[in-house]
C-alpha positions in Angstrom: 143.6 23.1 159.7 147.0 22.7 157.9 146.3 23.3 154.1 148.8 20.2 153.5 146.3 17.9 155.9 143.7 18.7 153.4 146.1 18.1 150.2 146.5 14.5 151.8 142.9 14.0 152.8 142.2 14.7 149.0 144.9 12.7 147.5 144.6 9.3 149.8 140.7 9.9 148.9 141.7 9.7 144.9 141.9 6.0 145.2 139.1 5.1 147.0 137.1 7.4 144.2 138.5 5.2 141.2 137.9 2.4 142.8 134.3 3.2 143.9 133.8 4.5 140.3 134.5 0.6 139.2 132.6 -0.7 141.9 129.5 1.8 141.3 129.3 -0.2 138.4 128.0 -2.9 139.3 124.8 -1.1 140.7 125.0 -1.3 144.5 122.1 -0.6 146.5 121.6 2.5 148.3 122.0 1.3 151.2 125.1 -0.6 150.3 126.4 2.7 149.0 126.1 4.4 152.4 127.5 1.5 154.0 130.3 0.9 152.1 131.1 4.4 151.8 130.6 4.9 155.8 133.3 2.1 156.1 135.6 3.2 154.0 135.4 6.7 156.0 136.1 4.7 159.3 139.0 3.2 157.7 140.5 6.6 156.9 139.8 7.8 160.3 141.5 4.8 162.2 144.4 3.9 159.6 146.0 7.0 159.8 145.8 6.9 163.7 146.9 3.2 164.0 150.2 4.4 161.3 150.8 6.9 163.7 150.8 4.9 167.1 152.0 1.7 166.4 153.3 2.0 163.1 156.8 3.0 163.7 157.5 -0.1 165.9 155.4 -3.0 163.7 157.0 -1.5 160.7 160.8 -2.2 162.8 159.8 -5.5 163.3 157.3 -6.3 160.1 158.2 -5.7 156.8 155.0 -5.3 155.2 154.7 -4.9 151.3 151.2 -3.0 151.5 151.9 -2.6 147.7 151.2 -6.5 147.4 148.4 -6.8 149.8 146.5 -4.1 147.9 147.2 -5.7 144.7 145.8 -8.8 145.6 142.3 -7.5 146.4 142.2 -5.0 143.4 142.9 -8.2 141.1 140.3 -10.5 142.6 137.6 -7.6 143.0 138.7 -7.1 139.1 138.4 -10.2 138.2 135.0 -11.2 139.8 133.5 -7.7 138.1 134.5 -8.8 134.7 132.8 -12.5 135.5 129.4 -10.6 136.5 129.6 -8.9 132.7 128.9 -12.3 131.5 126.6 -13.2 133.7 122.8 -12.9 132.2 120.2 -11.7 134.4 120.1 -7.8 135.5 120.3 -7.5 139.1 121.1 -4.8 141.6 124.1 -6.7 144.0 123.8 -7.0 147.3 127.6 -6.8 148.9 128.5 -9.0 151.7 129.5 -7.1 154.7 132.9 -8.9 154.7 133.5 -7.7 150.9 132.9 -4.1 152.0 135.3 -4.0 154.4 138.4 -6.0 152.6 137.4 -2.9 150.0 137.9 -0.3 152.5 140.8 -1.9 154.0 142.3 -2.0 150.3 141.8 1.7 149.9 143.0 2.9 153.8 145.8 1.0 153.6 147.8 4.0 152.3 146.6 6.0 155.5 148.1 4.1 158.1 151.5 5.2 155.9 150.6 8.7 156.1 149.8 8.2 159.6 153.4 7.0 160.6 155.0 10.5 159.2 151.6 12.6 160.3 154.1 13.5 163.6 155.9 15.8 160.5 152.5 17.3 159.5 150.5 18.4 162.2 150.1 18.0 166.0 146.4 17.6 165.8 146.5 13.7 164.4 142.7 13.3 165.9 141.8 16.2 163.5 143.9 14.9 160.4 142.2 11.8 160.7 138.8 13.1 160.7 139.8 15.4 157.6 140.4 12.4 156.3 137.8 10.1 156.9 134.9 12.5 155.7 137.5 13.2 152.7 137.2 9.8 151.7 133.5 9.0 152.7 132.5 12.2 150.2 135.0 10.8 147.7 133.8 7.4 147.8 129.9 7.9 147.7 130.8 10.1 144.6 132.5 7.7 142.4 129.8 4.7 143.7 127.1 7.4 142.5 129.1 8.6 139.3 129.5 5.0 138.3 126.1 3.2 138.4 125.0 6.6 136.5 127.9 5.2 134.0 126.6 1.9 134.2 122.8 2.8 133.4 124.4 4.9 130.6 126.6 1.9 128.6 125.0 -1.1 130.4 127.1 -3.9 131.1 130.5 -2.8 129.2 131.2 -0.1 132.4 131.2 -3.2 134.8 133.7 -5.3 132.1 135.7 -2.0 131.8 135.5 -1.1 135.8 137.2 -4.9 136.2 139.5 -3.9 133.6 140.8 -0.8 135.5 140.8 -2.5 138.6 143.0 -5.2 137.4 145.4 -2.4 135.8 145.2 -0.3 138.8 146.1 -4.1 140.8 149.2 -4.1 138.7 150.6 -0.4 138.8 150.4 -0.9 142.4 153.2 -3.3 141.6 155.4 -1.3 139.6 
């Protein structure tokens, strides 16, 4: 495998680690961990491949600001983490299946980029993706894992502060 694959794999899994670290805040389940960080793996094996396929010829035709999109969800998913700081009772959250996956769309979305230059990279795209996806699923389960250990540790302030760095993180995207 190109060493360069596996600089990527790590690097597109960065955000979906910060993010997760926010999110591991709010003390997921297990089995939403797993799920959540399963998805987030199939994103990063199918994005890339999509980028790579079609995206050459939607990009022609679309302009798509994925810069904006990602923004969007980061900001709301901030948002609604700093609301559940003020909320009383202690609970572990049960995600909806529809929130998990606008989460791992919002962290693949950077992999269907990659995908459209992966022709430059490597001629084993089916590899590269896989790379990635268990890149990202390791990545992702860590920072879920790391953070409700950060949230057991300072209580409700690591969900108010993982909102907090989801918002900034929502508006860098921007810049």
């Amino acid at each position: 495998m190109n060493f360069l694959v596996i600089v990527i794999a790590i690097s597109l899994s960065m955000d979906a680690f910060s993010l997760s670290l926010a999110y591991g805040t709010l003390s997921l389940s297990k089995k939403d961990i797993k799920i959540l960080s399963s998805i987030v793996g199939i994103y990063h094996f199918i994005m890339p491949l999509i980028g790579f396929f079609l995206g050459k010829q939607i990009l022609r035709y679309v302009p798509i600001n994925s810069n904006l999109i990602v923004f969007i969800v980061l900001f709301f998913i901030g948002v609604q983490m700093i609301i559940e700081t003020f909320k009383t009772e202690e609970k572990i959250v049960k995600m909806k299946l529809m929130e998990m996956i606008i989460f791992g769309f919002a962290v693949s979305i950077d992999a269907f980029s990659v995908g459209v230059g992966l022709e430059g990279l490597c001629s084993n795209y089916i590899g590269s993706a896989l790379v990635f996806s268990i890149t990202s699923f390791i990545f992702t389960y860590m920072g879920l894992i790391l953070g409700s250990k950060i949230s057991k540790l300072i209580g409700k302030l690591s969900t108010l502060l993982g909102g907090i760095t989801l918002i900034i993180i929502a508006i860098l995207y921007l810049v």
